[in-house]
C-alpha positions in Angstrom: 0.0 0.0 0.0 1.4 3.7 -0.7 2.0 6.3 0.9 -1.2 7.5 -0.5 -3.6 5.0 0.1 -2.5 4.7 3.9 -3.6 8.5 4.5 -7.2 8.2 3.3 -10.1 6.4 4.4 -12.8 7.0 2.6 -13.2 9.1 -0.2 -10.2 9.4 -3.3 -6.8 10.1 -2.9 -5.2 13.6 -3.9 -1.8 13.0 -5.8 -0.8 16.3 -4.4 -0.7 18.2 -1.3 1.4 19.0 1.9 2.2 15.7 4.4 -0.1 13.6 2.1 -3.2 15.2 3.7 -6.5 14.6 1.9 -9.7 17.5 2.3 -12.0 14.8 2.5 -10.3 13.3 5.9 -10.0 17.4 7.1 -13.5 17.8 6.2 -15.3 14.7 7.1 -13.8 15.6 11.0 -16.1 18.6 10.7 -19.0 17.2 8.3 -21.8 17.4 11.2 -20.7 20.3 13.1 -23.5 22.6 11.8 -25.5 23.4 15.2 -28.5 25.0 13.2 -30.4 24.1 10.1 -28.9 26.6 7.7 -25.8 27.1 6.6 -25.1 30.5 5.1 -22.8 30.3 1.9 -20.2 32.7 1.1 -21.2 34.7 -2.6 -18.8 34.3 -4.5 -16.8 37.9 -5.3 -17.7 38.4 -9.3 -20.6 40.4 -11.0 -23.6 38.9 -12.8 -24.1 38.6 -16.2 -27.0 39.8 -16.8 -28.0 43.4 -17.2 -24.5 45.0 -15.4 -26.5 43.8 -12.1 -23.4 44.3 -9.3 -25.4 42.5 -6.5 -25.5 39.1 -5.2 -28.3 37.3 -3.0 -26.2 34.7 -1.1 -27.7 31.3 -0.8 -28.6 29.3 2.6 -28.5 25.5 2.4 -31.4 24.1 4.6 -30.9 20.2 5.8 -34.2 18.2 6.7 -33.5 17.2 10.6 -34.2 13.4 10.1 -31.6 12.4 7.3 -29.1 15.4 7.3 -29.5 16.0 3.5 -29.6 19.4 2.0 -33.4 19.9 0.7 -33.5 23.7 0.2 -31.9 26.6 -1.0 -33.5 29.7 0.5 -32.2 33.4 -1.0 -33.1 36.8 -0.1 -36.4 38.0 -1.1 -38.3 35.0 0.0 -36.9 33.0 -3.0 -36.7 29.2 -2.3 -35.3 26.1 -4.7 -35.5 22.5 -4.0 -32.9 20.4 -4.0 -33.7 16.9 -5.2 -30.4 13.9 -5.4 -30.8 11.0 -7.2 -28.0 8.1 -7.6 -27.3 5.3 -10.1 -25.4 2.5 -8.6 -24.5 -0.2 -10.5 -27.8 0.5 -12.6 -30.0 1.0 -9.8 -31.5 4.0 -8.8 -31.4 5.4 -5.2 -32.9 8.2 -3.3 -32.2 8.7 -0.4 -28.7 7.6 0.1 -27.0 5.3 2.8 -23.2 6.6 2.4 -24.1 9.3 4.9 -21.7 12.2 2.7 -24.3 12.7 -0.2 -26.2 15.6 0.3 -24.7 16.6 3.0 -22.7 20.0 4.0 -18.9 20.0 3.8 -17.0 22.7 4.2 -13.3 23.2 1.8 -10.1 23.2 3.1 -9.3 26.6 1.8 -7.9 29.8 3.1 -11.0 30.9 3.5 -13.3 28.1 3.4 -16.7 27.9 2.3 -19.5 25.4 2.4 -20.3 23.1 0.2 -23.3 20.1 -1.1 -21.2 16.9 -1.4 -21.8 14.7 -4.3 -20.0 11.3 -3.3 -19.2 8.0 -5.2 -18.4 5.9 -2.2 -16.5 2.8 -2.7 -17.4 -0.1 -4.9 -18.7 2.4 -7.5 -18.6 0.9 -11.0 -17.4 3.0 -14.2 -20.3 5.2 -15.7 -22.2 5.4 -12.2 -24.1 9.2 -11.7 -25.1 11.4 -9.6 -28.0 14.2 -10.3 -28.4 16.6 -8.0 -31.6 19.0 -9.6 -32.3 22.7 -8.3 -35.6 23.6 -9.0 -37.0 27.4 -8.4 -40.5 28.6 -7.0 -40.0 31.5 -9.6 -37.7 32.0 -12.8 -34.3 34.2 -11.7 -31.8 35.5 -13.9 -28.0 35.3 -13.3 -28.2 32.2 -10.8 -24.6 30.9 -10.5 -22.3 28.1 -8.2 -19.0 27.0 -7.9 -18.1 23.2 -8.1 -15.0 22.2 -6.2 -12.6 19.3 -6.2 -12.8 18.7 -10.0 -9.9 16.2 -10.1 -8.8 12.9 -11.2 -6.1 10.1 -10.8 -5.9 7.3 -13.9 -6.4 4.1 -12.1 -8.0 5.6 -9.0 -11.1 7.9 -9.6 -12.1 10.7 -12.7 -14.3 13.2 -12.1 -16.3 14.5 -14.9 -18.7 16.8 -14.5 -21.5 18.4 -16.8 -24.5 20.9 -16.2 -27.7 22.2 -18.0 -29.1 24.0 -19.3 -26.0 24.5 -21.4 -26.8 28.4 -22.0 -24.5 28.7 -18.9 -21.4 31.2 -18.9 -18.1 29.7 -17.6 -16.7 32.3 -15.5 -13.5 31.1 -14.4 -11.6 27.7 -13.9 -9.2 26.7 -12.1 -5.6 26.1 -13.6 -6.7 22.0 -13.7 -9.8 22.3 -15.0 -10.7 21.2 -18.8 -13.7 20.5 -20.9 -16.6 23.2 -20.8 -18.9 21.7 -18.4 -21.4 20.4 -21.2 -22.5 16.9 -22.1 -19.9 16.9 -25.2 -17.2 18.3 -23.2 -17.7 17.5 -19.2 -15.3 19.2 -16.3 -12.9 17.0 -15.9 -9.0 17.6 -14.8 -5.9 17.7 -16.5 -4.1 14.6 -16.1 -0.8 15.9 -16.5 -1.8 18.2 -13.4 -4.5 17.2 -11.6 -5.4 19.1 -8.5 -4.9 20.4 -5.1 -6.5 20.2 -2.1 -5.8 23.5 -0.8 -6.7 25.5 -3.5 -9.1 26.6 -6.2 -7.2 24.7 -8.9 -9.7 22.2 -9.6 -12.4 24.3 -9.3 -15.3 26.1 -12.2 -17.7 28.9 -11.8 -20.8 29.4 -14.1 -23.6 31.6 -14.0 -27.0 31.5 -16.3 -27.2 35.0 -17.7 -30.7 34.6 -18.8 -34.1 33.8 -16.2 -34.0 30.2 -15.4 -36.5 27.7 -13.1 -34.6 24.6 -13.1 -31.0 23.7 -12.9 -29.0 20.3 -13.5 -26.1 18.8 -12.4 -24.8 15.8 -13.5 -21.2 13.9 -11.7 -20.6 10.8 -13.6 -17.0 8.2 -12.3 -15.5 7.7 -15.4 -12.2 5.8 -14.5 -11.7 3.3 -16.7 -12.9 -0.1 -15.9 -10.6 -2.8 -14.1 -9.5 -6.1 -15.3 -13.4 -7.4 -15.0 -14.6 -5.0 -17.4 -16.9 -3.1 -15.0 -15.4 -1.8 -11.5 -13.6 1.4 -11.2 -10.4 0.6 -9.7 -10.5 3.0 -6.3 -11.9 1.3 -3.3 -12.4 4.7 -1.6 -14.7 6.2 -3.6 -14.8 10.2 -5.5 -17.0 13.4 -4.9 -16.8 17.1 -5.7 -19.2 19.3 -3.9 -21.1 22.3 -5.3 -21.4 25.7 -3.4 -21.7 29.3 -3.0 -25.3 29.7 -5.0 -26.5 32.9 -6.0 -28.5 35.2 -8.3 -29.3 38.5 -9.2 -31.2 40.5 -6.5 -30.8 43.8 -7.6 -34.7 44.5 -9.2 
């Protein structure tokens, strides 16, 4: 066993980072220490797209008491979106989940960290297995945007690929590991020659809608290639990215 493999225990390994410490052990230590039922979310510092609008209404994840999973997004202006999480395993479909890290609240490892959903391919998860997480709106909004962190991938491990809709989205930054544009022709996915960090905002993408939109759509597919049997990814820790810091225009 590496290095590597002896410093995580339950989601995928980072190939980089100080002392071989993985965000997912950091922030699994602190996955339940939310003592109320929202979580405010950082906004994230750029302006909308739509209009020249300069403000942002900051998102609140609300968690239903009984399982722990995010269920709501509330904004300001009595705007509200539900959050719905479905999972195909192995080609059956599950909702809710039993790996206790879907749908919860996570919080990055970063300078200055914010909190995230985690979407989470726990071990055993076979090539081509998804995850949907679907934000639904009680009213159209323009310039809704999120970041989705921990875009990585390690060839024989785990790959993250990642792909939203509608595809009318603007991509307003990457980070420097980031490729593909986030569609179902060209998912997130990372460099392989350079494939993340886990202290930084390297394997990170921010998009925005610029038009008025209800519903939202994001799909995580682990696409590792299969193992000798044809059908197994090869990590026996699992993948996730989490998505975060919601927003949309609130400025009339």
């Amino acid at each position: 066993m590496n290095i590597k493999a002896l410093a995580h225990t339950h989601d995928h390994l980072e190939p980089r980072g100080s002392a071989g410490i993985s965000r997912r052990t950091v922030a699994r230590t602190a996955a339940w220490a939310v003592p109320v039922v929202s979580v405010a979310m950082a906004a994230p510092a750029f302006a909308a797209a739509s209009g020249g609008c300069q403000q942002r209404g900051a998102g609140t994840m609300r968690i239903d008491n009984k399982t722990g999973v995010v269920t709501t997004l509330v904004f300001p202006g009595s705007v509200t979106a539900t959050v719905t999480i479905t999972q195909v395993r192995a080609g059956k479909t599950y909702q809710p989940f039993t790996d206790k890290e879907t749908g919860r609240i996570f919080t990055t490892d970063y300078a200055t960290p914010w909190d995230y959903l985690r979407l989470h391919h726990a071990k055993g998860m076979r090539t081509g297995d998804v995850i949907t997480m679907t934000i639904t709106f009680s009213q159209a909004v323009s310039g809704f945007g999120f970041t989705i962190t921990d875009i990585d991938g390690d060839q024989g491990e785990w790959i993250d690929q990642v792909r939203v809709s509608p595809e009318t989205f603007s991509v307003l930054s990457t980070g420097s590991d980031v490729l593909g544009a986030g569609t179902s022709g060209s998912p997130f996915r990372s460099d392989p020659s350079d494939p993340g960090n886990i202290d930084s905002a390297d394997g990170d993408a921010t998009l925005v809608w610029p038009g008025a939109q209800t519903q939202f759509t994001i799909v995580y597919q682990a696409a590792d290639t299969p193992d000798k049997d044809g059908d197994v990814n090869t990590s026996s820790i699992g993948q996730m990215v989490g998505i975060g810091r919601f927003t949309y225009d609130n400025c009339g």
